[in-house]
N, C-alpha and C positions, 0 to 999 in steps of 0.2 A: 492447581494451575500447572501446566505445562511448559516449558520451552523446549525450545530446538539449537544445538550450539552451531550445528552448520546445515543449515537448509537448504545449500547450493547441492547439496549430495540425493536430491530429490529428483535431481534430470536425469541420477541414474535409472532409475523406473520406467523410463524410455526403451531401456535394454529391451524391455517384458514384450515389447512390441515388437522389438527385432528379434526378438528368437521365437514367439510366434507366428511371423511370418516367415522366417526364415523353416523353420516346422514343417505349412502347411506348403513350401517350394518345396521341400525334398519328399515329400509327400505326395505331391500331385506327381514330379520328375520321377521318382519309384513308380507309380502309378503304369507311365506310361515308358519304362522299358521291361516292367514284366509282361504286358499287354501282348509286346513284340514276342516273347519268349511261349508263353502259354495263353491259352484263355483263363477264365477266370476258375472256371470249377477243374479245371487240370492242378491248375498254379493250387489251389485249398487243397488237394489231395497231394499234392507232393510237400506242402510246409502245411505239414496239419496243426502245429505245437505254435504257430506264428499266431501273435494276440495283437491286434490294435486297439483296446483297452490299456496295458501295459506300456503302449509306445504313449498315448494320451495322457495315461497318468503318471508317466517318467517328464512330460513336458510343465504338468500343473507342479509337481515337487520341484523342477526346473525353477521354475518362475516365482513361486514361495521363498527358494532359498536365495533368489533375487532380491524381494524384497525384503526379506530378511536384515541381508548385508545391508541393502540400501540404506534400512533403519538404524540398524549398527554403528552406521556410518555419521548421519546427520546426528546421531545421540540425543535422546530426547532426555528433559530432565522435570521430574515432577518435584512440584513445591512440596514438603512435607508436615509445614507449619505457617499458619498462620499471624501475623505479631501485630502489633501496633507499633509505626513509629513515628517519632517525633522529626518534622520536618521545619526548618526554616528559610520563609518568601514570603512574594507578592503576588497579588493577582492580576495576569495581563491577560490582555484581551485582544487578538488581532483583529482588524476589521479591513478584508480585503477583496479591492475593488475586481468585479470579475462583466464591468460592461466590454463592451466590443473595441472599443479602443484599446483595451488592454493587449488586444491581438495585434496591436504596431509591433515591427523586427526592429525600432530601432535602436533594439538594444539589447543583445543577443539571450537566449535563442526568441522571446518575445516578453513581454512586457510582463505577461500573465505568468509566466514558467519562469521570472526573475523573480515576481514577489513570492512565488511558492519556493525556491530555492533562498531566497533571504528571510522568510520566517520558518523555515526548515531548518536553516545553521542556528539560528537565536536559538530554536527549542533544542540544537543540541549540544548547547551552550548554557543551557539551565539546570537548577541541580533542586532545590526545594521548591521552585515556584509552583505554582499553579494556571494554567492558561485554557482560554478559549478561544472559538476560533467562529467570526462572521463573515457571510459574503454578500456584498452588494452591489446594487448594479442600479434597477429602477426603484426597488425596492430591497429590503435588507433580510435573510434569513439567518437562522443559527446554525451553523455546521457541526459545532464541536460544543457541549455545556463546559462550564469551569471545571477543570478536571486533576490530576496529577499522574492520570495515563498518555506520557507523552506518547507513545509504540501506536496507539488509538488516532490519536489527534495527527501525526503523522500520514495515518492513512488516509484520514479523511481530507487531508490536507492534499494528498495527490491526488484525490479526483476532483478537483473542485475547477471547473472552468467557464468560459464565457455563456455557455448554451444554459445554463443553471437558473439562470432570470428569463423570463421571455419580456419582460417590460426593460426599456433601456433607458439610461440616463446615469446620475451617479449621485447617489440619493444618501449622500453622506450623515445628512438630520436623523435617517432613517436608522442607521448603524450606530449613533451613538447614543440615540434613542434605546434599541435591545440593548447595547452595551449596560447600559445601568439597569439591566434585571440580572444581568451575572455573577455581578457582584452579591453575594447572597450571605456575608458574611461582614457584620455589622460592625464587628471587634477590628474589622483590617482596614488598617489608616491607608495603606500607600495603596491604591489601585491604579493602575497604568494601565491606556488605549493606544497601539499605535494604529495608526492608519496608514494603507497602504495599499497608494493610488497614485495617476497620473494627475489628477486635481482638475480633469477638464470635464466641463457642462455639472458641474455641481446644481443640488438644488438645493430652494430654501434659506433660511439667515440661519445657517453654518455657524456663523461665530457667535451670535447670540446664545444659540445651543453648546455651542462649547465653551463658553462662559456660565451657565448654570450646569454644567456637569464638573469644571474646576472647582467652585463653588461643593459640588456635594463633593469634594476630594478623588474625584478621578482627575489626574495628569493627561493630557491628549499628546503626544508627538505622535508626529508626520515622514512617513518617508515615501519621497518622491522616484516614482520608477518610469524611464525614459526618459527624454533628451529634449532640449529646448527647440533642437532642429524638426525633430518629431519626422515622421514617415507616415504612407498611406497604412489602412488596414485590412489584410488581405481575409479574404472568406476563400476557405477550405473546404475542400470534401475528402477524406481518407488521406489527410497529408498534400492532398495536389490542389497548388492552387487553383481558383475559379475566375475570381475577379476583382478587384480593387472595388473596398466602399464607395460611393457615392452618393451625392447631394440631389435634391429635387431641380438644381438646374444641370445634373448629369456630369460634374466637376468632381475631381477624384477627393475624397474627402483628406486630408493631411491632419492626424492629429500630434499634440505636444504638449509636455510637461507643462503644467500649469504652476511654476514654484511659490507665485506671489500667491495663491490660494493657499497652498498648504503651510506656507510660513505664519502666514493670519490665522489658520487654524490652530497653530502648534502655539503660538506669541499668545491667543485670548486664553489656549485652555492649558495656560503656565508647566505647555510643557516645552519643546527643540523642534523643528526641523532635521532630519537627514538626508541626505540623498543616497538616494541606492543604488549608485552605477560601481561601488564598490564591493563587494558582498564582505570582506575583512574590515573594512571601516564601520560597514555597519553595523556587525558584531563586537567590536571593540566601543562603537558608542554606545549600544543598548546595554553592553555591561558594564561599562562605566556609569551610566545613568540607573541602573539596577543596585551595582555597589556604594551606591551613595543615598540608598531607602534604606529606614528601617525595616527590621527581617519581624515577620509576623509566626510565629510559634504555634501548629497544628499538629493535629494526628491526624494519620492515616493508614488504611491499615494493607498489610503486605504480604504476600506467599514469600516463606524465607526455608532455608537449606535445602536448596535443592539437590536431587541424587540422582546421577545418572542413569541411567537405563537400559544402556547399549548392550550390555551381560546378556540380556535376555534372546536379546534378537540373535545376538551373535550364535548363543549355544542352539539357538532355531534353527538357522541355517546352515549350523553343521551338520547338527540331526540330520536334517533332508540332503543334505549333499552325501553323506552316507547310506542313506538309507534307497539317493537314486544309484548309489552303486552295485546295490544289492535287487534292482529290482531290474531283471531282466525282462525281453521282450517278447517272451516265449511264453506261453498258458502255462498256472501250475498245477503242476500234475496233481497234488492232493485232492486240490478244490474240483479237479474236474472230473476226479472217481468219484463224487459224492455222488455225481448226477442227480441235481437238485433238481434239475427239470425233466429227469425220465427219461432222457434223451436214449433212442435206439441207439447201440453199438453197429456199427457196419461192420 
């Protein structure tokens, strides 16, 4: 397994681009002030020993010992061992609502980009748990299986947005319906679902269903995202807005936090309510409610000591940054007495 200690040093690679094109400007600009000076088979007979091979492959050695450095730099580090180890948690499960109401701004930067930053902080607030990750909307899909690659679940967690459902509604039965297939592991008591939605146009008896999932030992808490005031929902194209939702009597749609749903969810399935307009509060309550489960005892297994790398690249690019010192732009003369191609003498 690989990592990378600084991946920001990757834009340097950009460079390759600019000295490329920076290249073929002084290249064409040569071009045309020797044009003024000679024509073309003058100019060959007066710089006979001139190679444009040599200037090309002073530019490729250029750009190598670029990347080179680049890599140097970001330091990449290979796992060298294998291990199993012994982790202590629970298994959560987010289940996050991604219908069109979630795209309300009332509450910055939107509804949707809050719950993805508030179960973004939770998972980097966890240390042996294990989580998955659902999205729903009309219907419920699995984004993330239970896992303990939070680096993964992270990613999948940033693409996840409203256009993901094409059925709309908030099919919360739906979600904790998959929820109890993630759980996959018989032996672990504490299983925790949060959900995490605005709570409006739910379908279904909700509570019913969250009373037999309390029942088989999943806990449900609720965290509420946007504002009781609520706002309209804006449709986007590239960032720019279009138009404000609307109703089949042509009435701007207004949607808002539904609290007394999600508190009824959180109250049958003997877990909390929170609200999410704080992102510290709700980290401070999810691990206070986490610190107060028994910890469930697993293995799992790890790439462990890793060794940096950067040695390699480093002594690469100095190679080549030597070696373009030595490689002048001139034909060399050995190679060109061999006359491999028979070439008449003038």
């Amino acid at each position: 397994m690989m990592q990378y200690e600084s991946p920001i040093y990757f834009y340097l690679l950009f460079t390759i681009a600019f000295v490329v094109v920076l290249f073929v400007g002084v290249l064409i600009w040569k071009k045309r002030i020797q044009s003024k000076f000679a024509d073309a088979e003058l100019l060959q007979r007066l710089t006979p020993n001139t190679s444009t091979f040599k200037g090309l492959l002073k530019l490729i050695v250029l750009c190598l010992a670029i990347a080179c450095l680049t890599m140097a730099l970001v330091n990449p580090k290979i796992g060298t061992k294998l291990e199993t180890v012994k982790r202590e948690g629970v298994d959560l499960v987010f289940a996050i609502d991604v219908s069109k109401s979630m795209l309300a701004e009332d509450i910055a930067p939107n509804r949707i980009e809050k719950s993805k930053q508030l179960v973004s902080q939770i998972i980097n607030s966890l240390a042996g748990d294990r989580i998955g990750i659902i999205g729903y909307a009309g219907s419920a899909f699995p984004q993330v299986p239970i896992t303990t690659d939070f680096s993964s679940a992270r990613l999948f967690l940033n693409s996840m947005n409203t256009d993901m459902v094409s059925s709309q509604g908030t099919a919360i039965t739906e979600a904790i319906e998959m929820a109890k297939t993630y759980y996959n592991d018989e032996e672990q008591t504490n299983r925790v679902l949060f959900i995490v939605s605005d709570g409006e146009d739910h379908e279904g008896n909700v509570s019913e269903l969250a009373q037999q999932a309390a029942e088989e030992g999943i806990r449900i808490f609720t965290i509420g995202v946007g504002t009781t005031n609520g706002g309209p929902i804006p449709i986007k194209s590239n960032g720019v807005l279009q138009y404000y939702k609307r109703d089949q009597n042509n009435e701007r749609v207004v949607t808002k936090l539904n609290e007394s749903t999600l508190l009824e969810i959180a109250e049958v399935g003997n877990g909390s309510y929170i609200n999410g307009n704080d992102t510290s509060d709700v980290v401070d309550n999810v691990t206070d409610i986490l610190n107060g489960m028994d910890k469930k005892t697993f293995e799992a297994k790890q790439f462990s000591d890793f060794k940096d790398q950067f040695q390699w690249f480093l002594a690469g690019a100095l190679f080549l940054l030597v070696l373009d010192v030595f490689l002048l732009e001139r034909k060399t003369q050995w190679l060109k007495r061999l006359n491999l191609f028979n070439e008449k003498k003038k």
